[in-house]
C-alpha positions as CSV (number, residue, x, y, z in Angstrom):
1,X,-30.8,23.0,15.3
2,X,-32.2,19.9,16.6
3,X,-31.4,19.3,20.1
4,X,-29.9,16.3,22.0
5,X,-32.0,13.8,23.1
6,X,-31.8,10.7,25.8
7,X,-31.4,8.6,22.7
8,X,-28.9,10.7,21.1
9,X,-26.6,10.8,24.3
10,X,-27.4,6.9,24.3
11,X,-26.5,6.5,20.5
12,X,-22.9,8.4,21.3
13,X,-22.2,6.4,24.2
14,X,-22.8,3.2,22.0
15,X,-20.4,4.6,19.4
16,X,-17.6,5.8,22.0
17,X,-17.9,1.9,23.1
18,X,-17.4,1.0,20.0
19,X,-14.7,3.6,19.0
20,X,-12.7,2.0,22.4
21,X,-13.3,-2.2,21.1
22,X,-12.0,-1.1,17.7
23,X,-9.1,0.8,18.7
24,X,-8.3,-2.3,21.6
25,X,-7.9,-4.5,18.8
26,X,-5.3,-2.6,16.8
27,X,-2.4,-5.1,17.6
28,X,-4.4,-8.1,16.2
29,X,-5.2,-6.6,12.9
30,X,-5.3,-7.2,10.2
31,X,-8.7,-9.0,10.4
32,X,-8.8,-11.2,7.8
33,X,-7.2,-12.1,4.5
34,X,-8.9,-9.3,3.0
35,X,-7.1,-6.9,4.0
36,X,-3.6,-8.3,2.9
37,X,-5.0,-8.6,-0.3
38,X,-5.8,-5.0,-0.5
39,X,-2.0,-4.1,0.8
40,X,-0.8,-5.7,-2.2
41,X,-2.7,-3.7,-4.4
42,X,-1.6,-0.8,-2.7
43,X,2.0,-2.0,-3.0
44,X,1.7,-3.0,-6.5
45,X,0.2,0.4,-7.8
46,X,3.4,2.1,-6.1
47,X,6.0,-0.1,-8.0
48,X,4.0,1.0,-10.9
49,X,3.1,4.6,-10.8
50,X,-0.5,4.3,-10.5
51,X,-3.3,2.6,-11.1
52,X,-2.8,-0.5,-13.6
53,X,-5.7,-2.6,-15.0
54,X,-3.6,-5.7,-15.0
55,X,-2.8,-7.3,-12.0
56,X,0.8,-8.6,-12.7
57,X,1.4,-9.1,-9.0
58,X,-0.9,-12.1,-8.4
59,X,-0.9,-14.9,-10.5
60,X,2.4,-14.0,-11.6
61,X,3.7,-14.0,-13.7
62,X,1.4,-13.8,-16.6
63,X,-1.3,-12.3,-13.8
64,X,-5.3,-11.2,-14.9
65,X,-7.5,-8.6,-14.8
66,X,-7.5,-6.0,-12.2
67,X,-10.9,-5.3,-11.7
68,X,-11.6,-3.8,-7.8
69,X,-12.5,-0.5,-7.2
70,X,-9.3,1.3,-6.6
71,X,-10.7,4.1,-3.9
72,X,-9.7,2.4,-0.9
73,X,-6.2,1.0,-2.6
74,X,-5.5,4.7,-3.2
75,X,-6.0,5.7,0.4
76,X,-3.7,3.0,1.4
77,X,-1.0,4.4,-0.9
78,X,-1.7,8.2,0.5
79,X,-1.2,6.4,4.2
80,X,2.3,4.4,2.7
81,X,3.5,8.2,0.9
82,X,2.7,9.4,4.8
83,X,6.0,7.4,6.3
84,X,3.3,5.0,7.4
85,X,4.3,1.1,7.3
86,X,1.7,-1.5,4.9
87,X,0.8,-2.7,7.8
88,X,-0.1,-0.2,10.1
89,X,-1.8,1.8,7.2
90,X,-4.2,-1.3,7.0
91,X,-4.5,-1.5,10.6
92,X,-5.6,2.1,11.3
93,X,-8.1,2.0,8.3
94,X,-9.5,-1.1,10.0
95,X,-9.6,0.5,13.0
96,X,-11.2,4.1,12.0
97,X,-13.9,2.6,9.7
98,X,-15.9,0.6,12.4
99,X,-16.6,3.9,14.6
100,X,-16.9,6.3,11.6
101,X,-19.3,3.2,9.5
102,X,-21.7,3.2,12.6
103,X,-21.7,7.3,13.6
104,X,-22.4,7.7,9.6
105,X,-25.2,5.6,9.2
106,X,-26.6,7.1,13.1
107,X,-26.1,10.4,12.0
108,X,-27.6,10.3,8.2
109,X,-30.6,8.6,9.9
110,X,-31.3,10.9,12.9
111,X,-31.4,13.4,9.6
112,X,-34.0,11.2,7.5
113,X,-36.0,10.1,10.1
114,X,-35.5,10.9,14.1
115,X,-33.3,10.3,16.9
116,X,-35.3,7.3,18.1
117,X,-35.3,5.5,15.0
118,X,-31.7,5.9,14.2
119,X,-30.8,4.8,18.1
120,X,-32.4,1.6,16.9
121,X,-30.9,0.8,13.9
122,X,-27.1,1.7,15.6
123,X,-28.4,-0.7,18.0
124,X,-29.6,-3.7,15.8
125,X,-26.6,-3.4,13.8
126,X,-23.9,-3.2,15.8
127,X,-25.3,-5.8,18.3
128,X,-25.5,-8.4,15.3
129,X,-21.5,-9.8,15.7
130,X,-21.5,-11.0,12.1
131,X,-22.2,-7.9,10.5
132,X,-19.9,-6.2,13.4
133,X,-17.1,-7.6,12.2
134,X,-17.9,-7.6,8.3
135,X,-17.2,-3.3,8.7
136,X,-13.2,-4.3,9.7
137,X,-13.2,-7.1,7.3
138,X,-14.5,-5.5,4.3
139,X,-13.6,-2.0,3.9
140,X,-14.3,-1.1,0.7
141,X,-18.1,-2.5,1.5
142,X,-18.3,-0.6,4.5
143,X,-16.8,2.7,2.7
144,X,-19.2,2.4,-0.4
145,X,-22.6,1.9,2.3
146,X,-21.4,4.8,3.8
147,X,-20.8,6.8,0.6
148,X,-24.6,5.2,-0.4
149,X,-26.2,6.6,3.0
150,X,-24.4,10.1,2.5
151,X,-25.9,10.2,-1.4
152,X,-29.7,10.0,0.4
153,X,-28.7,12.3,2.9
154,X,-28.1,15.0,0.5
155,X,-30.8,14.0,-1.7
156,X,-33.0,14.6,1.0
157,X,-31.7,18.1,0.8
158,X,-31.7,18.3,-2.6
159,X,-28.2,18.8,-3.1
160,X,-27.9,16.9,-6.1
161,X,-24.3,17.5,-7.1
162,X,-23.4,16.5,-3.9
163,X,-25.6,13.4,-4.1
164,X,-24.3,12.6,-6.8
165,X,-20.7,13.0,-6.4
166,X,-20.9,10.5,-3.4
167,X,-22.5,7.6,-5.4
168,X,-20.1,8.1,-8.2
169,X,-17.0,7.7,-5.2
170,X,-19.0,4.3,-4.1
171,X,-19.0,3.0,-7.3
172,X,-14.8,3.5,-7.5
173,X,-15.0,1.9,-3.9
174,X,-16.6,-1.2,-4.0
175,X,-18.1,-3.5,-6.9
176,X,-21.4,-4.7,-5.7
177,X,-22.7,-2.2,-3.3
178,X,-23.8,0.8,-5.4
179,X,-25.7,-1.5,-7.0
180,X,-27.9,-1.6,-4.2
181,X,-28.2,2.2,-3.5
182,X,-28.7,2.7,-7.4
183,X,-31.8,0.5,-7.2
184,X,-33.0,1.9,-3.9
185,X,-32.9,5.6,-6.4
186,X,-34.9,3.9,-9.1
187,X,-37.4,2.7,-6.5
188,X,-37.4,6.5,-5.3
189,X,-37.5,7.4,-8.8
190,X,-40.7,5.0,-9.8
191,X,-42.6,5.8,-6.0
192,X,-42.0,9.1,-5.3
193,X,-43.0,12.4,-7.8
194,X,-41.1,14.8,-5.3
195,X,-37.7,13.0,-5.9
196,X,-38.4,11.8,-10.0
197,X,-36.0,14.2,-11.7
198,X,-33.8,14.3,-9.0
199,X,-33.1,10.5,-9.4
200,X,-33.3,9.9,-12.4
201,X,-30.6,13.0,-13.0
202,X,-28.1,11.6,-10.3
203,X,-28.3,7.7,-11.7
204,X,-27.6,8.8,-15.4
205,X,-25.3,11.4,-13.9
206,X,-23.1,8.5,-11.7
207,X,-23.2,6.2,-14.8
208,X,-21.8,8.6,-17.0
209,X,-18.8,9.0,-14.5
210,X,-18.3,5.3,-13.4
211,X,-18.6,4.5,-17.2
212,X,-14.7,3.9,-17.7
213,X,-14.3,1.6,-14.6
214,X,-17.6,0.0,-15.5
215,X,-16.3,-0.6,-18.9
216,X,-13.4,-2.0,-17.7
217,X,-14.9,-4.5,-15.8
218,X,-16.9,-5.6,-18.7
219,X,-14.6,-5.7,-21.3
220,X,-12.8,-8.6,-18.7
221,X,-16.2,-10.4,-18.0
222,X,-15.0,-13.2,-18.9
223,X,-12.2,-13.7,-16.1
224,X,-15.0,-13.4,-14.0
225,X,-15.9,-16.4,-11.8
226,X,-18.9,-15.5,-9.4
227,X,-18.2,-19.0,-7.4
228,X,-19.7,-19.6,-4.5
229,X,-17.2,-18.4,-1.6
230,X,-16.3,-21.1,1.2
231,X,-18.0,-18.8,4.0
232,X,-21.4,-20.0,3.0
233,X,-20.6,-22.6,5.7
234,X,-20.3,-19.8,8.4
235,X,-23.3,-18.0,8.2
236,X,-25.2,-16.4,10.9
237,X,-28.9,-15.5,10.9
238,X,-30.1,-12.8,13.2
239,X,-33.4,-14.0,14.3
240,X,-35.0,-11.0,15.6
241,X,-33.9,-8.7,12.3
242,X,-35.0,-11.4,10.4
243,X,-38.6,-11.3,11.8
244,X,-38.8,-8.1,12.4
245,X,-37.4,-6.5,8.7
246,X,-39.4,-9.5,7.3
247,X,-42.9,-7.8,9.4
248,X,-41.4,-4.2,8.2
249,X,-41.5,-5.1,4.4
250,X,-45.1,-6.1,4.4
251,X,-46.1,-3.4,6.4
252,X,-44.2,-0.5,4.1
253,X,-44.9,-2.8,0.8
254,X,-46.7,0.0,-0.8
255,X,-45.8,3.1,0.9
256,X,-44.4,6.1,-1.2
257,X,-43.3,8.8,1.6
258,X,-39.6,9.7,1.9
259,X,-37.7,7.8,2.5
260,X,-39.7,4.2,2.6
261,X,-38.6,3.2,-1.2
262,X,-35.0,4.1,-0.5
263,X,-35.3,1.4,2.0
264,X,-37.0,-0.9,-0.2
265,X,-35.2,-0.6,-2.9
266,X,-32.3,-1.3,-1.2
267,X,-33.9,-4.4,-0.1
268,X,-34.4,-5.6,-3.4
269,X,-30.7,-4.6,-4.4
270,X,-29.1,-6.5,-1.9
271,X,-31.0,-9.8,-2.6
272,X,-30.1,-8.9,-6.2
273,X,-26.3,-8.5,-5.7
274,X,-25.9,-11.1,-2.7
275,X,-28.4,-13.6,-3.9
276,X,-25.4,-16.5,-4.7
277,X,-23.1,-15.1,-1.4
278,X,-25.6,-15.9,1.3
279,X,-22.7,-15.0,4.5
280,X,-22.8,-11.4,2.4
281,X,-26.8,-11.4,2.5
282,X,-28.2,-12.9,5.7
283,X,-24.4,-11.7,7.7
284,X,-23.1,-9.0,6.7
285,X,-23.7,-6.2,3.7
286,X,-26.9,-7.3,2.9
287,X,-28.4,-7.2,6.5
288,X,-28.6,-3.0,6.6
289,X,-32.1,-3.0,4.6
290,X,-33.5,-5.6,7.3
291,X,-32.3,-3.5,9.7
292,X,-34.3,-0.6,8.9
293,X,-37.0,-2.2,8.1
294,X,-37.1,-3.5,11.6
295,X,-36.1,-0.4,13.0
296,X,-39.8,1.2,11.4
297,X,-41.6,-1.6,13.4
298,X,-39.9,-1.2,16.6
299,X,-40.5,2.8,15.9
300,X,-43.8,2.3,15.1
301,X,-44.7,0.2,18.5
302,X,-43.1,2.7,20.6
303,X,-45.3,5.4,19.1
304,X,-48.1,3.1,19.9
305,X,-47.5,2.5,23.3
306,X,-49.7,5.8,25.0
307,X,-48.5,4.8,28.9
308,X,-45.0,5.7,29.6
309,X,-44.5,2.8,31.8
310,X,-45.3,0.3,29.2
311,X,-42.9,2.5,26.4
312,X,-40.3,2.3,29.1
313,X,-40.7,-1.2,30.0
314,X,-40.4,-2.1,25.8
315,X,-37.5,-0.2,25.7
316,X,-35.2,-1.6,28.6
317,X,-36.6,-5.2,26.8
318,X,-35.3,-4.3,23.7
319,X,-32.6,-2.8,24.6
320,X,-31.2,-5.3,26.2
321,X,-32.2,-8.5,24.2
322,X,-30.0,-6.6,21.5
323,X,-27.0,-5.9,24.0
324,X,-26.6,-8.7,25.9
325,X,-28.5,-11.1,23.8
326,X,-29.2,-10.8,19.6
327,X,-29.9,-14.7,19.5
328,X,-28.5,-16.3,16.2
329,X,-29.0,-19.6,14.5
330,X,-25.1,-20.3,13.2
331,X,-23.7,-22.1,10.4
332,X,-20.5,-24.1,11.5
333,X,-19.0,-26.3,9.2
334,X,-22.5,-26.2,7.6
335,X,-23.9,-27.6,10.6
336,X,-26.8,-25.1,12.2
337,X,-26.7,-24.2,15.5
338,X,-28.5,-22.2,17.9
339,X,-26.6,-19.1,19.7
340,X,-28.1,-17.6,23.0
341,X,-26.1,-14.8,23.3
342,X,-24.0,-13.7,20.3
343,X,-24.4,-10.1,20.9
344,X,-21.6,-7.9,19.9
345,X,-21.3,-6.3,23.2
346,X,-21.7,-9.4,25.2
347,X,-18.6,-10.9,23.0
348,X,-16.5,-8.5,23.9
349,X,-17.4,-8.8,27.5
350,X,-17.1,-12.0,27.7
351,X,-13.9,-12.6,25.6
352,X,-15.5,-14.6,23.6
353,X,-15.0,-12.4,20.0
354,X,-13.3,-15.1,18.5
355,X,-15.5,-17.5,17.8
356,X,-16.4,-16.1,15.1
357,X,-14.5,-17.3,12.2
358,X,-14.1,-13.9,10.3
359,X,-13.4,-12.3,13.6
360,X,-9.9,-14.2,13.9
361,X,-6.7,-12.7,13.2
362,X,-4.3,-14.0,10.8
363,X,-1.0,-12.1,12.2
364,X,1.3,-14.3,14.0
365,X,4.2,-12.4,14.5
366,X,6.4,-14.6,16.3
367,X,6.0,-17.3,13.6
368,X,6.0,-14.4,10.8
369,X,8.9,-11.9,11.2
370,X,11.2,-14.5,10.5
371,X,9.7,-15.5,7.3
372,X,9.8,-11.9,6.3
373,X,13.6,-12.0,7.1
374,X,14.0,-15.2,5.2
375,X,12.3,-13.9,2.5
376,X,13.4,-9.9,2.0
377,X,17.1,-11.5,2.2
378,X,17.0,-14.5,-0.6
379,X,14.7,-12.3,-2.9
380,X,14.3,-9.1,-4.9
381,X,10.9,-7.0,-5.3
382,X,10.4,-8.5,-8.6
383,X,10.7,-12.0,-7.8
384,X,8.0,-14.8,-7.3
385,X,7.4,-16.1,-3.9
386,X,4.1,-18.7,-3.3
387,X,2.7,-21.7,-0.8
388,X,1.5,-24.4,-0.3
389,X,-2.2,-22.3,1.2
390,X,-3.2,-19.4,-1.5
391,X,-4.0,-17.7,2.0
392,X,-0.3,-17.8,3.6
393,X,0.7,-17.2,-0.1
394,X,-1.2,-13.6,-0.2
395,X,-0.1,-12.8,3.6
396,X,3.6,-12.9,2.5
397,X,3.6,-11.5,-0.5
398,X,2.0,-8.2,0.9
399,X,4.0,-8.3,3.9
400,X,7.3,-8.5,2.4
401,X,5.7,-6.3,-0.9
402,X,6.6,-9.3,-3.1
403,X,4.9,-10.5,-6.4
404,X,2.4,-14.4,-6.0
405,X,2.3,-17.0,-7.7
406,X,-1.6,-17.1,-5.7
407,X,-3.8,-14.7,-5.0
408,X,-5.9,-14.5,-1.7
409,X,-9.0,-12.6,-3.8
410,X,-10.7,-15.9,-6.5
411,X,-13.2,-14.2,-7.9
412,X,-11.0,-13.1,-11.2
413,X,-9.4,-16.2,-13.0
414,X,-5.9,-15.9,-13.9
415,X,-4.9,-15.3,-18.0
416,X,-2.8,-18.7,-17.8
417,X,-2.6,-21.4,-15.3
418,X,1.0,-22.7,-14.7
419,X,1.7,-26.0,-12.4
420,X,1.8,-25.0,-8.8
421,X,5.2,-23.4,-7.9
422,X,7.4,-23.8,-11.2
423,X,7.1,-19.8,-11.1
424,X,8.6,-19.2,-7.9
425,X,11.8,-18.4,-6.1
426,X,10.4,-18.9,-2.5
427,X,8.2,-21.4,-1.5
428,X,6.6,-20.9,2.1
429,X,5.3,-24.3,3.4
430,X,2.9,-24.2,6.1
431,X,3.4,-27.4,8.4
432,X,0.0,-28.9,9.2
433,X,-1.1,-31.2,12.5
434,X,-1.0,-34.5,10.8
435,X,2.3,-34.0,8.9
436,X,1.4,-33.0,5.2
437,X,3.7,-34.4,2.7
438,X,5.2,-31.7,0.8
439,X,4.7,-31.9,-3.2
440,X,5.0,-30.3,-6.2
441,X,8.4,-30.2,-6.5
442,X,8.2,-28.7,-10.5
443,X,12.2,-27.7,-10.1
444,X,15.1,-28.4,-7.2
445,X,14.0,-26.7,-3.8
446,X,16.9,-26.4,-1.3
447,X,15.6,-25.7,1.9
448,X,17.1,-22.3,3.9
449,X,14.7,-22.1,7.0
450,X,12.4,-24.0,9.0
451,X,10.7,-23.3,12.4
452,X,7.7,-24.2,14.5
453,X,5.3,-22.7,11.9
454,X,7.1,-23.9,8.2
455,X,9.5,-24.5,6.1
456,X,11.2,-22.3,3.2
457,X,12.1,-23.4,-0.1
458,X,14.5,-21.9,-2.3
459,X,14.1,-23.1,-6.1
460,X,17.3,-23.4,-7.3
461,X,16.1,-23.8,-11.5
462,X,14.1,-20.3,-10.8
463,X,14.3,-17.9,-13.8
464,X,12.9,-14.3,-13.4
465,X,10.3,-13.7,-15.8
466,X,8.1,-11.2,-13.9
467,X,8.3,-7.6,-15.3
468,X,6.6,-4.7,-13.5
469,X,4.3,-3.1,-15.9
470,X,3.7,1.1,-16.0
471,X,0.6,2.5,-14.8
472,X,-2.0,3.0,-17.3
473,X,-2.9,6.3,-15.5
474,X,-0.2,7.5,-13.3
475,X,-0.1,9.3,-9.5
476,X,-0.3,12.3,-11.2
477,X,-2.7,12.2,-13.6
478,X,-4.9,10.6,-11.2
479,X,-4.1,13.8,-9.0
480,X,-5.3,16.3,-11.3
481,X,-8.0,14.2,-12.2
482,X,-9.6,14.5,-8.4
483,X,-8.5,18.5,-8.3
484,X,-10.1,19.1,-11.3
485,X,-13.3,16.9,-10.0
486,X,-13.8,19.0,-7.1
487,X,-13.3,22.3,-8.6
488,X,-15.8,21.2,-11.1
489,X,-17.9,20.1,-8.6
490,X,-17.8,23.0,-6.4
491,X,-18.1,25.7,-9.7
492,X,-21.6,23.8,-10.6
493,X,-23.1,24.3,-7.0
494,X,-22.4,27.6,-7.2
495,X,-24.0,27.7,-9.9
496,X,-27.0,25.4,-9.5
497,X,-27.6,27.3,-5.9
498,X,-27.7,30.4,-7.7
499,X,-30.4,29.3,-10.5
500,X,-31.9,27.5,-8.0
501,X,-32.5,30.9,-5.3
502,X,-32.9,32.4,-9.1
503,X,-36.0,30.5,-9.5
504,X,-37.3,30.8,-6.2
C-alpha cells in the first residue's frame, strides 16, 4: 500500500476545502439553466414511465427528438422516487459532484502516475474558476470525465471488463465526452503494444453496447443544430495552462510509455469535439488534457531541481500563483480583458464568485414561489405554459413539472415551429429595465398576477392538445436491463480472472 505523503495530505485538504465551498452554496443552486433543463427530463420520464425518445415536453406540443444521454436523468428520477423534491435532487447532485469530480481525477492519477503529479493537476484545475464552476454546471460532462478517468484506471490494471463497463456508462452520460476518452484509447491503441488488444477490445466492446443510443442519435441527425452557443462571448483563457500544456505537448509529442498517449489522445479529442464551442475548449471540459500536460512539465522541473531549497522555493511559487493568483485573459461581452487574480480559491475568499457569468444563480425565490402558485393553481400537468425569455420559460416549466412551449437546451430543433405562444395556457412575462412592450398576443390573454418580477397571462382561446406519450422502454424494463448488466458483468470477470490465473 502506498503511503501518505505531504502532497497527499495537501491534495485532501484542497478537496475538504472544496467539499465545504460546494456544500456553502447549496441554497443558491441550481447553477445555471442547465440544470432545470435536466429536471424536466427527469419529470417528464416519470409522467411517462421511462425513458422516451421524443421529447413531448419541450417544444410542446408537437416536441423533437430526445437525444441526451439519459444516465444522469435517471439518477434524478431515483433521488425524486426517494421523497426527494426536483429541486433539492438537483441541488445535492450539484453539490456532491464538484468534491467527488476533483477526489476522482486526484485519486485515478496518484494511481497512474504519483502523488506529486496528481497534487498538481487537483491544483491547476480547481484553481482555474471557469472550469471550477463548469463541474456544477454541467453534470453529465463532469460525470462522463469521471467515468473516462475510471475506464484508464482499470485499464491500467488490466481489468478490461471493468474498463469497459465504465466507458460504456459515459457514453449513456454525456454526448460529446467519450468521444475524447475513445480517441485517447485509439492513440493507446496505435502507440503502445502493451495495451493493443486491450483497446482495441474495450472500444469495439463499448460500441457494441452504446450502439442503440448511438443509433438513436443518428437516425435524428437531422434535428441537430450544432450552432454556435452565446457563451463564446464569456470565455476565459488560463494563461499559465495554456503555456504550460502547450510546452507539455511538444515535449511528450512522440512518447509511447503509459500513460503519455492517453493524454494525448485526449488532447486531440477534445479539440475534435469542442473545436466550434470554444467556452467548452479553452474553459471548461476541454481544459483537462492541458492540464496534464502541464502537470508533466511542472513534474518534470521538480525532478530537476537537485537542491531542496530551490524545489521548495518552486513549489511555494507555484503553489501559490495557482491559489491566490491563476491569471486569466477574459472574454466579456466579447471584449478581452486581463484578470490578476481569478483564482478559484481567491473568489471565494474574496466574495467575488460571481462575476463569473456561469457562476450566477438563477433561483430567485421571493420573485418565484409566487409564480409557482400562480401557475400550479390555473393549470394541469398536461398543459402548456411558455415566456417571453426561452430561459424563464425552462425554469418554470421544471419547477412547477409543467410541459414548454420553449426549451432552455437549442441544440435539437423542434419537429414544427408554431407562432410564439398560440400553444400556451400560461404565459410568464418577464418585466425588463426599460419597459418591454409585451407582444405576441396570438389569442386573448387575461392577466391573473403581476409583481415586482412579471406578469402572468392567462390565454383565454387555449385548447389542450398536449398528450403525454408512453415510454418506449419503461422503469422496469430499464431495471432489469441494469440487474442483468451487472450480473453479466460480474459472471465474465470471474471468468476472465480465472483464464487469466489459468494462463499464468
Amino acid at each position: 500500500m502506498r503511503r501518505v505523503s505531504r502532497f497527499d495530505i495537501f491534495s485532501l485538504g484542497i478537496i475538504s476545502l472544496i467539499s465545504f465551498f460546494s456544500a456553502a452554496r447549496f441554497d443558491y443552486l441550481p447553477q445555471f439553466i442547465d440544470g432545470y433543463y435536466h429536471l424536466s427530463v427527469a419529470n417528464a420520464f416519470i409522467a411517462s414511465g421511462g425513458w422516451i425518445g421524443w421529447a413531448w415536453w419541450e417544444f410542446a406540443p408537437m416536441g423533437r427528438p430526445h437525444l441526451y444521454p439519459p444516465l444522469y436523468h435517471f439518477i434524478l428520477v431515483f433521488l425524486k422516487s426517494a421523497g426527494l423534491s426536483g429541486l433539492n435532487s438537483v441541488r445535492i447532485t450539484e453539490v456532491a459532484i464538484v468534491p467527488l469530480f476533483f477526489f476522482s481525477i486526484w485519486y485515478v492519477l496518484r494511481k497512474l502516475i504519483n502523488d506529486r503529479f496528481s497534487f498538481f493537476s487537483l491544483l491547476t484545475l480547481s484553481s482555474f474558476f471557469s472550469f471550477y464552476s463548469s463541474v456544477s454546471g454541467n453534470i453529465p460532462a463532469s460525470l462522463s470525465i469521471i467515468f473516462g478517468f475510471l475506464t484508464w484506471l482499470f485499464i491500467k490494471k488490466k481489468k478490461i471488463i471493468t474498463a469497459t463497463l465504465f466507458l460504456i456508462l459515459s457514453f449513456y452520460t454525456h454526448a460529446g465526452v467519450p468521444w475524447m476518452f475513445l480517441l485517447s484509447l485509439l492513440f493507446l491503441a496505435l502507440s503502445n503494444r502493451e495495451y493493443r488488444r486491450l483497446s482495441l477490445k474495450i472500444i469495439l466492446t463499448t460500441l457494441t453496447f452504446a450502439s442503440p443510443l448511438l443509433y438513436h442519435q443518428v437516425r435524428h441527425i437531422s434535428y441537430l443544430n450544432l450552432k454556435i452557443l452565446g457563451e463564446v462571448k464569456f470565455t476565459h483563457f488560463s494563461i499559465f495552462i495554456i503555456l504550460l500544456g502547450v510546452m507539455g505537448l511538444f515535449l511528450h509529442f512522440r512518447k509511447k510509455e503509459f500513460p503519455l498517449p492517453l493524454f494525448l489522445g485526449l488532447f486531440w479529442g477534445g479539440l475534435a469535439v469542442f473545436i466550434k464551442h470554444s467556452y467548452r475548449l479553452f474553459s471548461a471540459q476541454g481544459m483537462v488534457s492541458l492540464t496534464l500536460l502541464s502537470s508533466l512539465v511542472l513534474e518534470k522541473i521538480t525532478s530537476m531541481l537537485k537542491c531542496k531549497k530551490l524545489r521548495l522555493l518552486f513549489l511555494i511559487v507555484t503553489v501559490s500563483y495557482l491559489f491566490f493568483s491563476h491569471a486569466t485573459f477574459d472574454l466579456d461581452e466579447g471584449k478581452l480583458k486581463f484578470n490578476l487574480f481569478n483564482s478559484t480559491y481567491s473568489n471565494f475568499l474574496t466574495g467575488r464568485i460571481h462575476r463569473n457569468c456561469g457562476f450566477r444563480s438563477f433561483f430567485y425565490p421571493q420573485y418565484y414561489y409566487p409564480l409557482i402558485e400562480v401557475i400550479g393553481k390555473n393549470t394541469k400537468p398536461e398543459d402548456i405554459i411558455s415566456s417571453n425569455l426561452r430561459i424563464s420559460s425552462q425554469i418554470f416549466a421544471a419547477l412547477t413539472n409543467r410541459p414548454s412551449e420553449k426549451s432552455g437546451f437549442g441544440e435539437v430543433e423542434p419537429k414544427n415551429k408554431f407562432p410564439d405562444y398560440a400553444q400556451a395556457k400560461l404565459v410568464i412575462w418577464l418585466k425588463s429595465p426599460g419597459g418591454e412592450e409585451i407582444i405576441g398576443q396570438t389569442g386573448v390573454w387575461k392577466q391573473i398576477y403581476e409583481n415586482d418580477f412579471a406578469h402572468c397571462f392567462l390565454n383565454l382561446n387555449y385548447k389542450p392538445s398536449l398528450k403525454i406519450l408512453k415510454a418506449k422502454i419503461s422503469f422496469k424494463i430499464l431495471s432489469f436491463i441494469f440487474l442483468l448488466a451487472a450480473l453479466t458483468g460480474y459472471s465474465c470477470r470471474i471468468f476472465y480472472r480465472a483464464w487469466y490465473n489459468k494462463k499464468l
